[in-house]
C-alpha positions in Angstrom: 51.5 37.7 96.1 48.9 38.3 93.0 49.7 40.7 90.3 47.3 43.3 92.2 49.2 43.4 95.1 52.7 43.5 93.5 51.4 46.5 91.8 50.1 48.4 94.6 52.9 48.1 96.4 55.2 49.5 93.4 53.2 52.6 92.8 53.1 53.2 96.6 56.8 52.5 97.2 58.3 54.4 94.1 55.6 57.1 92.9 56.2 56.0 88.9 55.9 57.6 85.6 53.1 55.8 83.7 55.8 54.5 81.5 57.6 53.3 84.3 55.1 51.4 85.6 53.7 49.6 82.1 57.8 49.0 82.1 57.3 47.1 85.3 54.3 45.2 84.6 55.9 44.2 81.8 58.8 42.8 83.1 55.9 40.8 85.5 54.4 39.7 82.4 51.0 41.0 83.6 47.8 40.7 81.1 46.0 43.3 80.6 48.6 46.0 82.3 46.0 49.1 81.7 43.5 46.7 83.1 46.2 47.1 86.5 46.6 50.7 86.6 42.7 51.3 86.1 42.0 49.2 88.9 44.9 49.9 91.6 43.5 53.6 91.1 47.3 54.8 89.3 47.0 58.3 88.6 50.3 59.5 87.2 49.3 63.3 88.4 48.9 62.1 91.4 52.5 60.5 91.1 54.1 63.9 89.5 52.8 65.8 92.8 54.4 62.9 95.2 57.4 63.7 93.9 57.4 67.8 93.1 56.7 67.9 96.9 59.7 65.9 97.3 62.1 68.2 95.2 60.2 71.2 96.5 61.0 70.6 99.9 64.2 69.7 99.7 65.4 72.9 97.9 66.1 72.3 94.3 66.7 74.3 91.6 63.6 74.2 88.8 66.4 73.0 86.2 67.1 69.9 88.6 64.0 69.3 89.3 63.0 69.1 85.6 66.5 66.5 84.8 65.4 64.3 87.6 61.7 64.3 86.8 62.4 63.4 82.8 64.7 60.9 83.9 61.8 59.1 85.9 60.0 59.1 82.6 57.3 61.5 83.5 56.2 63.6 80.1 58.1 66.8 79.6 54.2 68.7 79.4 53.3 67.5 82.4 56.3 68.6 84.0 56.2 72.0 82.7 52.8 72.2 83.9 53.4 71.0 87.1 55.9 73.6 87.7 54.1 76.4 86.2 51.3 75.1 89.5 54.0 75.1 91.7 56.1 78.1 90.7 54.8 80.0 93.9 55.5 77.6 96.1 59.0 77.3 94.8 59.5 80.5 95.4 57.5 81.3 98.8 59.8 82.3 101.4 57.1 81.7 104.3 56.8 77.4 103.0 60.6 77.6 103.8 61.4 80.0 107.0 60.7 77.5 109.8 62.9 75.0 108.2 65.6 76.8 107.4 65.5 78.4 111.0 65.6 74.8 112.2 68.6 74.1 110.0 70.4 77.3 111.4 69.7 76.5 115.3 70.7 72.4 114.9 73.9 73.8 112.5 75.2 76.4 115.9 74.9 74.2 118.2 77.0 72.0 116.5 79.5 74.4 116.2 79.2 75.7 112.1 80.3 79.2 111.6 78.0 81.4 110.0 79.9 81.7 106.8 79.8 78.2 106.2 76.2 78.3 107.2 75.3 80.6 104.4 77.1 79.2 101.6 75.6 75.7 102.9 71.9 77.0 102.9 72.1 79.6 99.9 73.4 76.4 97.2 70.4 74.6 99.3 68.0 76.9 98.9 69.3 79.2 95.9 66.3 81.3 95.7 66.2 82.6 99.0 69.9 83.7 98.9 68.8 86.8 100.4 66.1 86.0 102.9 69.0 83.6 104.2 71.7 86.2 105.0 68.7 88.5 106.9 68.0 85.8 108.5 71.4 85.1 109.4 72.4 88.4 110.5 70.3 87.6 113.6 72.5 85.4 114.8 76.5 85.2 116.3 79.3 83.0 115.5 80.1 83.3 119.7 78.7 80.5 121.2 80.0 78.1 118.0 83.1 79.6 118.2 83.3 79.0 122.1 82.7 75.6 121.6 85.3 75.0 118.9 87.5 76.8 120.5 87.2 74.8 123.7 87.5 71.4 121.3 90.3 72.4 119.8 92.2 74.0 123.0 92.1 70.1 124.2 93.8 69.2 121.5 96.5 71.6 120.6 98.9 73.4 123.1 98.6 76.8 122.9 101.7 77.9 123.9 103.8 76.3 121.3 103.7 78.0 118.3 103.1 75.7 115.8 100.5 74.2 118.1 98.8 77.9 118.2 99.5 77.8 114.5 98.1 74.6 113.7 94.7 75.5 116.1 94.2 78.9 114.4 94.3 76.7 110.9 91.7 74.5 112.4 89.1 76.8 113.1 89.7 78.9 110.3 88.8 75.7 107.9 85.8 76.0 110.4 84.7 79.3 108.8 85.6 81.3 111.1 87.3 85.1 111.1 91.0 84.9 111.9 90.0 88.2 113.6 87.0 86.6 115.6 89.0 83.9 116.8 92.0 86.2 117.8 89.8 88.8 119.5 87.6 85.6 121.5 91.3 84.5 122.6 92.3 88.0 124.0 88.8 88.7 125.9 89.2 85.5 127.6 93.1 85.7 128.9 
């Protein structure tokens, strides 16, 4: 594989910092490494976008986002002004509401509690701490409580004490209201 190709395929495989990459061809011992970039087309803003979107869409904070990018070598001006271009998006609830909804719905029907489903999201998505308990309050803990509840009745005995003890534990670890679980326990005897 010539020098070209090897290249290529690192700028389309790891999205590098321009430093990153002379670092690389380096380490090649290419001629003429500038040469390289110029002709593979490298465009390092074109590399700081690839991985903004990245960071952007997978909810982190703009302090993270500015660690990791120095840490890839990218120039601490171009980061700044990459953020200052994406600052709306970063904080655009509309770029985020179908995932997040998608999140929720997979998260019930395997059985998360609500509480535990905001604390996940709102450390996910800090700056929609908000928008995320609105969104929440549209939905009930009763059909992944059923479901735990119907789990864990398999495994514990209910009429032993410790058992009942040990099952109530269980789900409350689960995020779930001692309250809910007694009062879902009572409506179904």
């Amino acid at each position: 594989m010539n020098i070209y190709a090897r290249a290529s395929h690192y700028m389309a495989r790891y999205a590098p910092s321009k430093t990153r990459f002379l670092a690389y061809l380096e380490k090649k011992n290419a001629s003429y490494p500038e040469e390289i970039l110029a002709t593979i087309g490298y465009d390092e803003s074109v590399m700081l976008d690839a991985w903004m979107r990245t960071f952007i869409n997978t909810g982190r904070p703009i302090f993270d986002i500015k660690i990791k990018l120095l840490n890839k070598k990218f120039e601490r001006e171009d980061i700044e002004k990459k953020i200052e271009t994406f600052f709306a998006e970063l904080h655009d609830w509309g770029n985020f509401r179908f995932n997040i909804e998608k999140i929720i719905q997979n998260k019930l029907q395997k059985g998360k509690s609500l509480r535990v489903l905001q604390g996940e999201l709102s450390s996910k998505f800090p700056y929609f701490r908000d928008e995320i308990e609105e969104l929440l309050g549209h939905y009930s803990d009763d059909s992944g409580l059923s479901k735990e509840i119907e789990k864990y009745s398999r495994k514990y005995n209910l009429a032993d004490q410790k058992e009942l003890q040990k099952f109530y534990q269980a789900l409350m670890r689960k995020g779930f209201r001692y309250d809910a679980i007694k009062n879902f326990l009572n409506s179904e005897e």
